[in-house]
PDB file of N, CA, C and O in Angstrom:
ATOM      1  N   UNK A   1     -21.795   9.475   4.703  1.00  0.00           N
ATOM      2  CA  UNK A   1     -21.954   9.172   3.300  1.00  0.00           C
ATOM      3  C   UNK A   1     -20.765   9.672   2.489  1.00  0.00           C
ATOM      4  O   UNK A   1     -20.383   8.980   1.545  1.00  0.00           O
ATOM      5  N   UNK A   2     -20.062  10.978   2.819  1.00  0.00           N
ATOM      6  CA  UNK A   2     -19.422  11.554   1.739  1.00  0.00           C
ATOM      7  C   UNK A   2     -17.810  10.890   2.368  1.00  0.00           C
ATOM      8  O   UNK A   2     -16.726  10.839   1.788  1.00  0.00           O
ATOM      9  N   UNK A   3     -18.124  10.520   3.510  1.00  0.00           N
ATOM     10  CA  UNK A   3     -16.858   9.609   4.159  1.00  0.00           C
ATOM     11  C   UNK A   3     -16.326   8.902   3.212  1.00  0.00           C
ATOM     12  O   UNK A   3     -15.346   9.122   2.500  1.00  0.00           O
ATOM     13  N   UNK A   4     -17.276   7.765   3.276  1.00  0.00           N
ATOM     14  CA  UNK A   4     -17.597   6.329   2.398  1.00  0.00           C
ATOM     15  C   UNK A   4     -17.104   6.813   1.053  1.00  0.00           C
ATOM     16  O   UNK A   4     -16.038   6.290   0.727  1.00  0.00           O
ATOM     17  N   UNK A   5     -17.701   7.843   0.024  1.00  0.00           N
ATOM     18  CA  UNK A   5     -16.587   8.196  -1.428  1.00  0.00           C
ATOM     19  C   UNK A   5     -15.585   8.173  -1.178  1.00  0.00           C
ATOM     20  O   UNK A   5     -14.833   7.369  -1.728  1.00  0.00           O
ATOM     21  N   UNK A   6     -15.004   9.338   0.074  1.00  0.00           N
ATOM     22  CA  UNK A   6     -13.758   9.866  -0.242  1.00  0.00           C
ATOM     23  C   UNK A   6     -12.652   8.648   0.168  1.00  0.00           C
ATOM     24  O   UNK A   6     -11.553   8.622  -0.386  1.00  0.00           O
ATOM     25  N   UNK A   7     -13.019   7.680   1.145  1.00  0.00           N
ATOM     26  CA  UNK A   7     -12.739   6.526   1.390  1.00  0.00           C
ATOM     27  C   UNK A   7     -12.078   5.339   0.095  1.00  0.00           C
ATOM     28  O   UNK A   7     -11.177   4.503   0.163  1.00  0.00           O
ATOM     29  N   UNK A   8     -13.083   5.780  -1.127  1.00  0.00           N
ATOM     30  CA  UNK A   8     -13.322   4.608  -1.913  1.00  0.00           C
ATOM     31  C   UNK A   8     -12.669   5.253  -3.160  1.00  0.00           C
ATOM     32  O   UNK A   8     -12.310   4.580  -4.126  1.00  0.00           O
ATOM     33  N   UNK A   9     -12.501   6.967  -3.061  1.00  0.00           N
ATOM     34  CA  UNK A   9     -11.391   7.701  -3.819  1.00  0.00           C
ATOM     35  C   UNK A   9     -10.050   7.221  -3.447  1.00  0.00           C
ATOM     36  O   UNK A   9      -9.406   6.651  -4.328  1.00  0.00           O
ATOM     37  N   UNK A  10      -9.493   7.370  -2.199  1.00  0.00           N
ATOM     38  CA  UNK A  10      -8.545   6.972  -1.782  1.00  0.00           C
ATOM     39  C   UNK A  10      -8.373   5.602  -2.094  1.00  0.00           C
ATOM     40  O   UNK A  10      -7.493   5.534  -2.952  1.00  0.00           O
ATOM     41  N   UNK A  11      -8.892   4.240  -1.738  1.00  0.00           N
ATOM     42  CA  UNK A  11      -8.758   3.245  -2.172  1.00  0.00           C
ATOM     43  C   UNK A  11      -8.268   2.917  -3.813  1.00  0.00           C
ATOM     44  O   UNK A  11      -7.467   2.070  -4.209  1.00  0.00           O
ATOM     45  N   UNK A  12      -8.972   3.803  -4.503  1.00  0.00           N
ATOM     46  CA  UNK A  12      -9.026   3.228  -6.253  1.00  0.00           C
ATOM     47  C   UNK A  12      -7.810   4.120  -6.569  1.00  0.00           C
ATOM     48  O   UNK A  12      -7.257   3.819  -7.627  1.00  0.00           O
ATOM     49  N   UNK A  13      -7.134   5.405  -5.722  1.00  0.00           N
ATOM     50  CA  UNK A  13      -6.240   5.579  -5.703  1.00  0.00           C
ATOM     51  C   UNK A  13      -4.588   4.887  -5.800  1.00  0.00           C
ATOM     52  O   UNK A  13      -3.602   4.836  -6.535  1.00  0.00           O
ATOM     53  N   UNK A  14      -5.097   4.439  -4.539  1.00  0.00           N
ATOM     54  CA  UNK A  14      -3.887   3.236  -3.871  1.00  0.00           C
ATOM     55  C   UNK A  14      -4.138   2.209  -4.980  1.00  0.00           C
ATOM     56  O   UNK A  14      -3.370   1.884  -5.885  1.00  0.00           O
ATOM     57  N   UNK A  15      -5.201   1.828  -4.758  1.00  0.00           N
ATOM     58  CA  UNK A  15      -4.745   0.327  -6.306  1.00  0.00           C
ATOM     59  C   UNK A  15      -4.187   0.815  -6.976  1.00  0.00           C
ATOM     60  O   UNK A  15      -3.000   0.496  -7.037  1.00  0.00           O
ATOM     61  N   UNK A  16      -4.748   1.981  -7.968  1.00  0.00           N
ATOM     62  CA  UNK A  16      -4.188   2.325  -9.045  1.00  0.00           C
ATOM     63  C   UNK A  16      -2.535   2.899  -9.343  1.00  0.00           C
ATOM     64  O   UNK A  16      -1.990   3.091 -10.430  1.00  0.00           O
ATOM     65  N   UNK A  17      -1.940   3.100  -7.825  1.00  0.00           N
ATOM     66  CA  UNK A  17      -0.942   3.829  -8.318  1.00  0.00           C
ATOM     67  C   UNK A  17       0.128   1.736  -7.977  1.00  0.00           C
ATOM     68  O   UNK A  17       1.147   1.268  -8.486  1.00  0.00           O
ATOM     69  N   UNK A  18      -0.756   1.233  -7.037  1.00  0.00           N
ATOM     70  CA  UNK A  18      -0.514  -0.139  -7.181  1.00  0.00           C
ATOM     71  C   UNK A  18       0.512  -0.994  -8.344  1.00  0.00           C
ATOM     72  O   UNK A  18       1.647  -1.401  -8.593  1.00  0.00           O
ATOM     73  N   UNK A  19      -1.034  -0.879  -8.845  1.00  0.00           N
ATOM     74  CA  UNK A  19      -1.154  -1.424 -10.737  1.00  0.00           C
ATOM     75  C   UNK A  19      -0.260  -0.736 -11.279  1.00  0.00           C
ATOM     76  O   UNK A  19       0.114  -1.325 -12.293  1.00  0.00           O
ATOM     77  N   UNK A  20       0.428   0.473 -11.086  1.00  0.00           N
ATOM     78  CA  UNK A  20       1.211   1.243 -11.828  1.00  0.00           C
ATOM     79  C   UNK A  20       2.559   0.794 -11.469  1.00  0.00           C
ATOM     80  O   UNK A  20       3.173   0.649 -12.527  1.00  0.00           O
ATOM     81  N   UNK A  21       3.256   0.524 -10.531  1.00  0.00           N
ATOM     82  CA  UNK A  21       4.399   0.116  -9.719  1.00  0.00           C
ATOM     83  C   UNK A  21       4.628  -1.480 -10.293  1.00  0.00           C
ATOM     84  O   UNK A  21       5.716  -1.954 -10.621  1.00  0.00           O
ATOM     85  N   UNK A  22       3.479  -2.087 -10.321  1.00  0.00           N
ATOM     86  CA  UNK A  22       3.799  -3.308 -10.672  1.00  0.00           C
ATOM     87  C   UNK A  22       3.457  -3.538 -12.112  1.00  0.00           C
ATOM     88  O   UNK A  22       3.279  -4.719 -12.412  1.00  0.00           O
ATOM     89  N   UNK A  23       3.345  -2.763 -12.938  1.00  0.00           N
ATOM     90  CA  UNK A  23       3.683  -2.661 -14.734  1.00  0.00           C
ATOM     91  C   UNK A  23       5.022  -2.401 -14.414  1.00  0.00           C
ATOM     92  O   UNK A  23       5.792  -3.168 -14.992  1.00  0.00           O
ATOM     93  N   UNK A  24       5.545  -1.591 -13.699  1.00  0.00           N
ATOM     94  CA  UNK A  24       7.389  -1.144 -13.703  1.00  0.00           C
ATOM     95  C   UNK A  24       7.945  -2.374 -13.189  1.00  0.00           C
ATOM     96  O   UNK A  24       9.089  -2.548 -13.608  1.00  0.00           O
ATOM     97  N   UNK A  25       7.560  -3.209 -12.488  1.00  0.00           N
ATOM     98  CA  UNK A  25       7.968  -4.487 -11.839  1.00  0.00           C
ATOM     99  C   UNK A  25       8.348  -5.541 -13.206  1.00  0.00           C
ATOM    100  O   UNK A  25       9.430  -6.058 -13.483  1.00  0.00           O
ATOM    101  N   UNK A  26       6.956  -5.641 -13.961  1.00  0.00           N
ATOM    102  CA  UNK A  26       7.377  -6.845 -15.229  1.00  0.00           C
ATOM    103  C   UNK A  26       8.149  -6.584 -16.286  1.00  0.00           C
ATOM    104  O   UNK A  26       8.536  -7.374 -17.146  1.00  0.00           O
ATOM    105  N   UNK A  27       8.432  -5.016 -16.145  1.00  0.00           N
ATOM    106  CA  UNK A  27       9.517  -4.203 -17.568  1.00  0.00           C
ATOM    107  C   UNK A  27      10.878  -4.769 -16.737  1.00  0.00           C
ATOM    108  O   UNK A  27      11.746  -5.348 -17.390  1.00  0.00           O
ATOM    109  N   UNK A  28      11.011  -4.619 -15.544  1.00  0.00           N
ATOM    110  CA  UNK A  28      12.543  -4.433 -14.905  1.00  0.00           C
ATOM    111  C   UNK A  28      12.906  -5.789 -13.636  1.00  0.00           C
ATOM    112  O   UNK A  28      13.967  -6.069 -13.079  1.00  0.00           O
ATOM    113  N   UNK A  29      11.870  -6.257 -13.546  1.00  0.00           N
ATOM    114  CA  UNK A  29      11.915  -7.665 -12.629  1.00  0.00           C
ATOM    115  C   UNK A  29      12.965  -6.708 -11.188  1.00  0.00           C
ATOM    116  O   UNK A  29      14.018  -7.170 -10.747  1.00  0.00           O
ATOM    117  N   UNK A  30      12.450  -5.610 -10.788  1.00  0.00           N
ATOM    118  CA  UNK A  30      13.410  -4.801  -9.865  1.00  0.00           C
ATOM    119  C   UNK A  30      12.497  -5.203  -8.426  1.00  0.00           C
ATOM    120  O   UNK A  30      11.326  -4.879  -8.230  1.00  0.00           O
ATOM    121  N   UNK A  31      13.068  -5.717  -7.823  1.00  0.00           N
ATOM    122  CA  UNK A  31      12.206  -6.449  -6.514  1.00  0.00           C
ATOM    123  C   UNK A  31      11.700  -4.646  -5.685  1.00  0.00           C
ATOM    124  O   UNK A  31      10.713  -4.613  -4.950  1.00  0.00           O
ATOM    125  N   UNK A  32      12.346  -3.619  -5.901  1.00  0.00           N
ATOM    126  CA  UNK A  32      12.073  -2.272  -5.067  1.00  0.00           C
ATOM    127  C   UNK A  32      10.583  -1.746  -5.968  1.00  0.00           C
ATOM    128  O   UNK A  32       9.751  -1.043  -5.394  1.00  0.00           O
ATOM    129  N   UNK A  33      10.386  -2.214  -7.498  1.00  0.00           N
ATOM    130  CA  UNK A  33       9.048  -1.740  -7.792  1.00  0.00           C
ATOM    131  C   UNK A  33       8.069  -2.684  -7.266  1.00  0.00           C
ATOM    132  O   UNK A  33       6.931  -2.261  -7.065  1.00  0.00           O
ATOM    133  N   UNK A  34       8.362  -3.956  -7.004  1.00  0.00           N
ATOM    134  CA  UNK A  34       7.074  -5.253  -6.386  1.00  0.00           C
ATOM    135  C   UNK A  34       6.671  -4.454  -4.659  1.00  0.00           C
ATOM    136  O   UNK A  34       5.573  -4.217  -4.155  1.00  0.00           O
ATOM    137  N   UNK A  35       7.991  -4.228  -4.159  1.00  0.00           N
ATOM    138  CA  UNK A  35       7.406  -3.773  -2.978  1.00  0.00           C
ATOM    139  C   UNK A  35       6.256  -2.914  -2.631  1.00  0.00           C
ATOM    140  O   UNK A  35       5.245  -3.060  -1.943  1.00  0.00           O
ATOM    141  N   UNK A  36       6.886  -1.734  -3.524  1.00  0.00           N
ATOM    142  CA  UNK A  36       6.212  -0.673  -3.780  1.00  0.00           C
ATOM    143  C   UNK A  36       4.753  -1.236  -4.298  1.00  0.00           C
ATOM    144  O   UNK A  36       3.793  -0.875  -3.616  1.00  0.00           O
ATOM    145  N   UNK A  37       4.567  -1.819  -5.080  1.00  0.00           N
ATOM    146  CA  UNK A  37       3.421  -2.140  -5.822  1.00  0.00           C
ATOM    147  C   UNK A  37       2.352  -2.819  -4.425  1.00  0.00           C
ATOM    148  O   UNK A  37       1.202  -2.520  -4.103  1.00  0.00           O
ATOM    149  N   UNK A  38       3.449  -3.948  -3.761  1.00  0.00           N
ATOM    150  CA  UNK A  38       2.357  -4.688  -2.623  1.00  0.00           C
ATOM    151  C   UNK A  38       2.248  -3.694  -1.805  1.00  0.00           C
ATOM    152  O   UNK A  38       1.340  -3.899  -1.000  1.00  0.00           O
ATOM    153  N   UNK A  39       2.892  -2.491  -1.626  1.00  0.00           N
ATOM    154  CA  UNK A  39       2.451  -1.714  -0.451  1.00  0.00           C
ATOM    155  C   UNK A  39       0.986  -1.109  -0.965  1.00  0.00           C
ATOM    156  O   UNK A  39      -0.118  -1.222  -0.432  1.00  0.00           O
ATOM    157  N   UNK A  40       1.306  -0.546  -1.978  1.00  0.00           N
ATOM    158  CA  UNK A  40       0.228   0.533  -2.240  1.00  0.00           C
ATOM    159  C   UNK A  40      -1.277  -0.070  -2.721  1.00  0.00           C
ATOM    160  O   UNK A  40      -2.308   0.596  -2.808  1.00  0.00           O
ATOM    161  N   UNK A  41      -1.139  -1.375  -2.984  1.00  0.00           N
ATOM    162  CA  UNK A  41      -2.592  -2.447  -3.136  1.00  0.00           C
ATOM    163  C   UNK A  41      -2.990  -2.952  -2.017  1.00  0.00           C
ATOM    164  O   UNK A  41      -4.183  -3.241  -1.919  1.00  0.00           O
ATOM    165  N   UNK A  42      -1.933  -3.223  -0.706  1.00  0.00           N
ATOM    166  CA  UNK A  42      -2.285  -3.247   0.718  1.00  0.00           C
ATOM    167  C   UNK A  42      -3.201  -2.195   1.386  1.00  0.00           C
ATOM    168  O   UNK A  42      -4.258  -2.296   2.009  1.00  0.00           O
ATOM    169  N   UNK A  43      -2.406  -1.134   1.029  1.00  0.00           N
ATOM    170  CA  UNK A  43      -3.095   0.151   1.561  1.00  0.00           C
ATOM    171  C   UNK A  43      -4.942   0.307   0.975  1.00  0.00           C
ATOM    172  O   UNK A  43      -5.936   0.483   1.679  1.00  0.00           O
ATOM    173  N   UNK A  44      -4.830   0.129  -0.845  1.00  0.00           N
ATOM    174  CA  UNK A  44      -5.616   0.164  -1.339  1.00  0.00           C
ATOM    175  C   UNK A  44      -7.095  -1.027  -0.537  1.00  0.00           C
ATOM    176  O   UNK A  44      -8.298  -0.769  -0.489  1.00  0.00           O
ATOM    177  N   UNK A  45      -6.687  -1.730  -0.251  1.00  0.00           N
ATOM    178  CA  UNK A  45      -7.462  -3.452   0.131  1.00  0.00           C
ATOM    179  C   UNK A  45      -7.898  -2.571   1.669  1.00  0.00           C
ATOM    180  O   UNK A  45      -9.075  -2.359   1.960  1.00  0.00           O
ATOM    181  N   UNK A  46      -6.630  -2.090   2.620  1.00  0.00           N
ATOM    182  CA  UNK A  46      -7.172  -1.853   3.860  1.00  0.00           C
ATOM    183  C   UNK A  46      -8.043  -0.561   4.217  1.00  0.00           C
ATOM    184  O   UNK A  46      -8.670  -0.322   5.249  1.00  0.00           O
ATOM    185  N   UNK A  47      -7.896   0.185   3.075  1.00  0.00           N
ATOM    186  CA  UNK A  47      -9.140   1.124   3.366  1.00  0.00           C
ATOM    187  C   UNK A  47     -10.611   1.170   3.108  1.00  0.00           C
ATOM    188  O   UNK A  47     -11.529   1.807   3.625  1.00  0.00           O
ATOM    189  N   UNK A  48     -10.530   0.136   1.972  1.00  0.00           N
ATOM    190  CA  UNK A  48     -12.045  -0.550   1.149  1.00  0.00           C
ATOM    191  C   UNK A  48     -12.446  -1.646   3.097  1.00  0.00           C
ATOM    192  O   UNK A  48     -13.587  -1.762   3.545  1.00  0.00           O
ATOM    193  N   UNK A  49     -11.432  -2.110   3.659  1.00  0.00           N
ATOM    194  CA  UNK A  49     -11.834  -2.851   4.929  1.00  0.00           C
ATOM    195  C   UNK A  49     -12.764  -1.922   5.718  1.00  0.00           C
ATOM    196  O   UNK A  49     -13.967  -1.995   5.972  1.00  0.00           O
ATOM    197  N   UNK A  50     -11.916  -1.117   5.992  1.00  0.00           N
ATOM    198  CA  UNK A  50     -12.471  -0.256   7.111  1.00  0.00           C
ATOM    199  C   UNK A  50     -14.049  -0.545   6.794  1.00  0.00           C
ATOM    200  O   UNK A  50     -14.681  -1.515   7.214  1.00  0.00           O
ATOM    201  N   UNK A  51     -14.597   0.602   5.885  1.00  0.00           N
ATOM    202  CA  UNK A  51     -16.104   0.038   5.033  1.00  0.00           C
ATOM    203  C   UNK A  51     -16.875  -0.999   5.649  1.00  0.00           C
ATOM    204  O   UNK A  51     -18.066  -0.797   5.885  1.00  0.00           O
ATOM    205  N   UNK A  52     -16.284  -2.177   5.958  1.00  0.00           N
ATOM    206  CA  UNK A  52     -17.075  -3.127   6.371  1.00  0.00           C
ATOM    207  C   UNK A  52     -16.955  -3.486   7.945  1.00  0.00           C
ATOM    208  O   UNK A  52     -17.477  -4.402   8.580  1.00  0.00           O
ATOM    209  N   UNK A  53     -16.183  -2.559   8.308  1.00  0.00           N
ATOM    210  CA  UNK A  53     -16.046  -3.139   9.942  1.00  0.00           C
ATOM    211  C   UNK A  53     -17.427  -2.684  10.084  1.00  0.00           C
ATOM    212  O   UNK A  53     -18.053  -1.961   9.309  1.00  0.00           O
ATOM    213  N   UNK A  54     -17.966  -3.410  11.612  1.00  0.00           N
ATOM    214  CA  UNK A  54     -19.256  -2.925  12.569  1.00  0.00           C
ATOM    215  C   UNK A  54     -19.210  -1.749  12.968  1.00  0.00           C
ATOM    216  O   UNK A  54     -20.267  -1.122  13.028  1.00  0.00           O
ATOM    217  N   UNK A  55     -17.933  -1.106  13.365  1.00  0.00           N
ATOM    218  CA  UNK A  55     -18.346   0.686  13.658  1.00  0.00           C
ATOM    219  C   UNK A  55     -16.606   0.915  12.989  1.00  0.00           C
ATOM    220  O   UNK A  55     -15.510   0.887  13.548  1.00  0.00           O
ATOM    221  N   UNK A  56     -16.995   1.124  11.659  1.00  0.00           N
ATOM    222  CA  UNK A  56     -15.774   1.948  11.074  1.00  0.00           C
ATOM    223  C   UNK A  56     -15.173   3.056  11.434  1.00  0.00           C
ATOM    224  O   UNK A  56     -15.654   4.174  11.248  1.00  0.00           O
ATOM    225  N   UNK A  57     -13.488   2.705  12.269  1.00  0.00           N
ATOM    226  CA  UNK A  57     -12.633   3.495  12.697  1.00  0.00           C
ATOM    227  C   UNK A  57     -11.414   3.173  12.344  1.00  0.00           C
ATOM    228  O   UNK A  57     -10.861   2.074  12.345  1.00  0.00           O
ATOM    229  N   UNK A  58     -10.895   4.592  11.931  1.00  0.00           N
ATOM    230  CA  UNK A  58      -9.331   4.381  11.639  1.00  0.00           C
ATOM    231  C   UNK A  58      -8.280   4.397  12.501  1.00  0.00           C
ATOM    232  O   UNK A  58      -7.098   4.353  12.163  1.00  0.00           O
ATOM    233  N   UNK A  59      -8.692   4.457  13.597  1.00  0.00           N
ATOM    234  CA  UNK A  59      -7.991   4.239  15.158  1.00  0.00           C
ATOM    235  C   UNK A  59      -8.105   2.955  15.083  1.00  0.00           C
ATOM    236  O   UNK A  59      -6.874   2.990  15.109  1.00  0.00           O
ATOM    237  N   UNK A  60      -8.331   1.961  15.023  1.00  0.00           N
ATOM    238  CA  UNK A  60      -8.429   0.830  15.771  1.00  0.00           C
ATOM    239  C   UNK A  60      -7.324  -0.136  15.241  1.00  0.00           C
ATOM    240  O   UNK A  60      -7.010  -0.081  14.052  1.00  0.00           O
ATOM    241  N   UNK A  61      -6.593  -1.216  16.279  1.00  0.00           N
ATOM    242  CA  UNK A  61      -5.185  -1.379  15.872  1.00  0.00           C
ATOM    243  C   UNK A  61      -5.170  -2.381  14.926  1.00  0.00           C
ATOM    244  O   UNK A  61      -4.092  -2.466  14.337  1.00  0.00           O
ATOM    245  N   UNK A  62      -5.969  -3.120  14.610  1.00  0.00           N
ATOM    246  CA  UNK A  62      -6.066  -3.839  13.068  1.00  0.00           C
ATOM    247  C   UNK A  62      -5.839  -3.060  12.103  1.00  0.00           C
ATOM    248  O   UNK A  62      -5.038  -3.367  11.219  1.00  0.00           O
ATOM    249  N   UNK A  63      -6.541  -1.861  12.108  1.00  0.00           N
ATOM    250  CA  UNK A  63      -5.916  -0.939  11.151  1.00  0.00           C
ATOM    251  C   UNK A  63      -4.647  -0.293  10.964  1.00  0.00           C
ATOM    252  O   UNK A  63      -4.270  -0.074   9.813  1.00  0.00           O
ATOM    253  N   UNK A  64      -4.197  -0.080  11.589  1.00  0.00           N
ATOM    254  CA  UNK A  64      -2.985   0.211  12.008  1.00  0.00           C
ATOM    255  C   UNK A  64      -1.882  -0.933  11.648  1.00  0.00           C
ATOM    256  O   UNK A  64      -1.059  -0.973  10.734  1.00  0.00           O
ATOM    257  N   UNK A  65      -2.070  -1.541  12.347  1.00  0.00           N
ATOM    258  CA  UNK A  65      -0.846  -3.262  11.886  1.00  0.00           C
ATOM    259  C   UNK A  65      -1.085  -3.271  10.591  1.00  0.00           C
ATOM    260  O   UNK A  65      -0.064  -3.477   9.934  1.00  0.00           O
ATOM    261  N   UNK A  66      -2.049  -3.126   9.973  1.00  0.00           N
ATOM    262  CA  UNK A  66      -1.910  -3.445   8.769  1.00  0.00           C
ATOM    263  C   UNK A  66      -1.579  -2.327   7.517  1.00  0.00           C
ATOM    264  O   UNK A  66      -1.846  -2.492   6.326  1.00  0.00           O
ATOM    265  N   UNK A  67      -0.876  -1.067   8.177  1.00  0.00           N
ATOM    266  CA  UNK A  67      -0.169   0.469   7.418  1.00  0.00           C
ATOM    267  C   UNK A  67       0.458   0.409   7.943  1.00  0.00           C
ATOM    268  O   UNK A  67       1.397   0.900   7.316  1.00  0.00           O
ATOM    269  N   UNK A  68       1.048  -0.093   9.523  1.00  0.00           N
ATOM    270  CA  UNK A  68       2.641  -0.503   9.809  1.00  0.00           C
ATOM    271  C   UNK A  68       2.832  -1.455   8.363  1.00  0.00           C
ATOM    272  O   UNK A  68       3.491  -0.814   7.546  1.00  0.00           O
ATOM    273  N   UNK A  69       2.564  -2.346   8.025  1.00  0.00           N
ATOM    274  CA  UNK A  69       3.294  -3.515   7.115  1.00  0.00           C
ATOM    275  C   UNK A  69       3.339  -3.045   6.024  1.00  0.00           C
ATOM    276  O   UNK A  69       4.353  -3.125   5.331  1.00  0.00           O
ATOM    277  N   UNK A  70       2.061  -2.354   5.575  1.00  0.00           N
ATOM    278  CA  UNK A  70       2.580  -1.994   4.174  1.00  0.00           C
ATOM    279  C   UNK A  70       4.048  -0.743   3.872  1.00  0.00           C
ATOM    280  O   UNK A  70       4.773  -0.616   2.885  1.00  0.00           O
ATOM    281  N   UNK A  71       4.021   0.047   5.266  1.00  0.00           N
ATOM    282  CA  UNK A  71       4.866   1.266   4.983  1.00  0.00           C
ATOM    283  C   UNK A  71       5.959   0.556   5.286  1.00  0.00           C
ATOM    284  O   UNK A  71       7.010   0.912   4.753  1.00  0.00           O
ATOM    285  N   UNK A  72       5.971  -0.503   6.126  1.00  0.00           N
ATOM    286  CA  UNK A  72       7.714  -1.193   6.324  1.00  0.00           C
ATOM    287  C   UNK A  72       8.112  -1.905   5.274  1.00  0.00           C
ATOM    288  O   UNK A  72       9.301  -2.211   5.182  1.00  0.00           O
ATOM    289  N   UNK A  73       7.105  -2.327   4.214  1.00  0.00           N
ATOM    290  CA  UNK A  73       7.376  -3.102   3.130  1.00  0.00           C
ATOM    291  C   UNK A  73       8.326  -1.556   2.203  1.00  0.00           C
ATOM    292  O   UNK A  73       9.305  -1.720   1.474  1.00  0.00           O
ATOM    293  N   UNK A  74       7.713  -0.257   2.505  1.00  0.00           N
ATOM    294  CA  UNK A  74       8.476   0.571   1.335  1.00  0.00           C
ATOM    295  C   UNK A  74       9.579   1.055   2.145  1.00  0.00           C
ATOM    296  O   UNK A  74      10.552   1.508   1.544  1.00  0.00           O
ATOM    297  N   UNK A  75       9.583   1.025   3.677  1.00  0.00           N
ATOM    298  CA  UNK A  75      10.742   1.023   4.045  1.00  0.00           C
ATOM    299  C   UNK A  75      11.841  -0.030   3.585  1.00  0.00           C
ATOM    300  O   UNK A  75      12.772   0.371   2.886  1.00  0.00           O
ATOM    301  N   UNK A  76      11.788  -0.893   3.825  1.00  0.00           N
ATOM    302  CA  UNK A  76      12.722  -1.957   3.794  1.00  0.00           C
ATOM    303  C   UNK A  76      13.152  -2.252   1.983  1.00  0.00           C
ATOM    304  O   UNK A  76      14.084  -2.841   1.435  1.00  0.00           O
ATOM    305  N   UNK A  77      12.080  -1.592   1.535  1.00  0.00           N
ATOM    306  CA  UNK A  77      12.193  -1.768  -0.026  1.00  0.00           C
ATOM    307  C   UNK A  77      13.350  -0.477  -0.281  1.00  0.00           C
ATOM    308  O   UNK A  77      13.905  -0.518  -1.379  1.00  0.00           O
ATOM    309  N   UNK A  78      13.639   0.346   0.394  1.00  0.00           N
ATOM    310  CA  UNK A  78      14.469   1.945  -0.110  1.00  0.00           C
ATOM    311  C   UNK A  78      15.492   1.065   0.644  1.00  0.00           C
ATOM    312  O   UNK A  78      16.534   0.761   0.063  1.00  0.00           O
ATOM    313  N   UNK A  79      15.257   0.636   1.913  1.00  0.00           N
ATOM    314  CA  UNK A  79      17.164   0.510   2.680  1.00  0.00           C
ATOM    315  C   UNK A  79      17.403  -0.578   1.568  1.00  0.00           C
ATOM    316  O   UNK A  79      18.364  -0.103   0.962  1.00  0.00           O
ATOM    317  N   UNK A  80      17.052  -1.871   0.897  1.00  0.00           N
ATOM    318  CA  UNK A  80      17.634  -2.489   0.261  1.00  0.00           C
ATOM    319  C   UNK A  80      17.976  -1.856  -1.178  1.00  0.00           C
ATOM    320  O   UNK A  80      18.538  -2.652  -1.931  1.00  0.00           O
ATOM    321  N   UNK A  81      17.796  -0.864  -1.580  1.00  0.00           N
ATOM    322  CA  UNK A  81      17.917  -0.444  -2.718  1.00  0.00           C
ATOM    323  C   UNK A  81      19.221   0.728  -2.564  1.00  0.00           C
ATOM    324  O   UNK A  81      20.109   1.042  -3.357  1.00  0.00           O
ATOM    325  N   UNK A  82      18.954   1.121  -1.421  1.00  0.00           N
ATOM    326  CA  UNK A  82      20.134   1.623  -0.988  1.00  0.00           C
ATOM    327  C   UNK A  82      21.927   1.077  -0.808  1.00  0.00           C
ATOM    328  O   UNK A  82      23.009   1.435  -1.275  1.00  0.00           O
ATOM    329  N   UNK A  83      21.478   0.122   0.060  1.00  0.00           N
ATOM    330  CA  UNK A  83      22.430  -1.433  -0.105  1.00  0.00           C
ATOM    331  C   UNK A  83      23.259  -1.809  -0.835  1.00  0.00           C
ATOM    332  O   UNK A  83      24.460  -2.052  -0.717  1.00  0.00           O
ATOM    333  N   UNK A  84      21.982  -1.886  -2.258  1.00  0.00           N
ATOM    334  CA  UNK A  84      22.664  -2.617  -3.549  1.00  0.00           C
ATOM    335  C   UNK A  84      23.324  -1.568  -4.114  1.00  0.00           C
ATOM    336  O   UNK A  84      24.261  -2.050  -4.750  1.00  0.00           O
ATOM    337  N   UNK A  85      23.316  -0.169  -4.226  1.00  0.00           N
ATOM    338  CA  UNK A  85      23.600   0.710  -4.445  1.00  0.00           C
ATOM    339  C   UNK A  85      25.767   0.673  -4.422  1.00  0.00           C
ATOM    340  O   UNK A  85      26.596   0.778  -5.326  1.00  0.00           O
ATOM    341  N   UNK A  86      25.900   0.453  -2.750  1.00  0.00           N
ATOM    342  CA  UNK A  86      27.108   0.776  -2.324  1.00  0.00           C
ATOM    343  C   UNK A  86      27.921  -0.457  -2.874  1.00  0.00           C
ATOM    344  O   UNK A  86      29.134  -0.281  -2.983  1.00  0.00           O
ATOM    345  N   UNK A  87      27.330  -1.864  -3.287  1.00  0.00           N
ATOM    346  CA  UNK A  87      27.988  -2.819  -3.689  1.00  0.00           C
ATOM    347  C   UNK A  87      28.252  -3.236  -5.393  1.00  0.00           C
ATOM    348  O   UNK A  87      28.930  -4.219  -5.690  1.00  0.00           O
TER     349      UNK A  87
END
């Protein structure tokens, strides 16, 4: 039971810091705040999932593939920001 909150803390977390990344996105049209923004509403979406699997585990590799993508989205969002940096 107290799983399931802290689960759904974390989730409204991740949206929210989401929603926050992508208000900085429509001030600056900066493609490194959109990333950021889809990562952290990914994250937000895949932990509200877990919730509904048949035996909710955070081991299991659906879960996983899907926090590989969001964290390579903020990877790939810093090396390109880095990039534009040197040019």
């Amino acid at each position: 039971m107290i799983e399931s909150f802290l689960v759904g803390v974390i989730a409204t977390a991740s949206v929210t810091a989401g929603l926050f990344f992508l208000k900085f996105w429509k001030e600056t049209r900066d493609s490194f705040f959109l990333s950021f923004a889809a990562s952290f509403i990914i994250e937000g979406f895949n932990r509200v999932s877990i919730l509904f699997l048949p035996r909710p585990n955070e081991g299991s590799a659906s879960v996983y593939l899907i926090r590989l993508i969001a964290y390579l989205l903020i990877l790939v969002a810093i090396i390109k920001k880095n990039y534009e940096r040197r040019d």
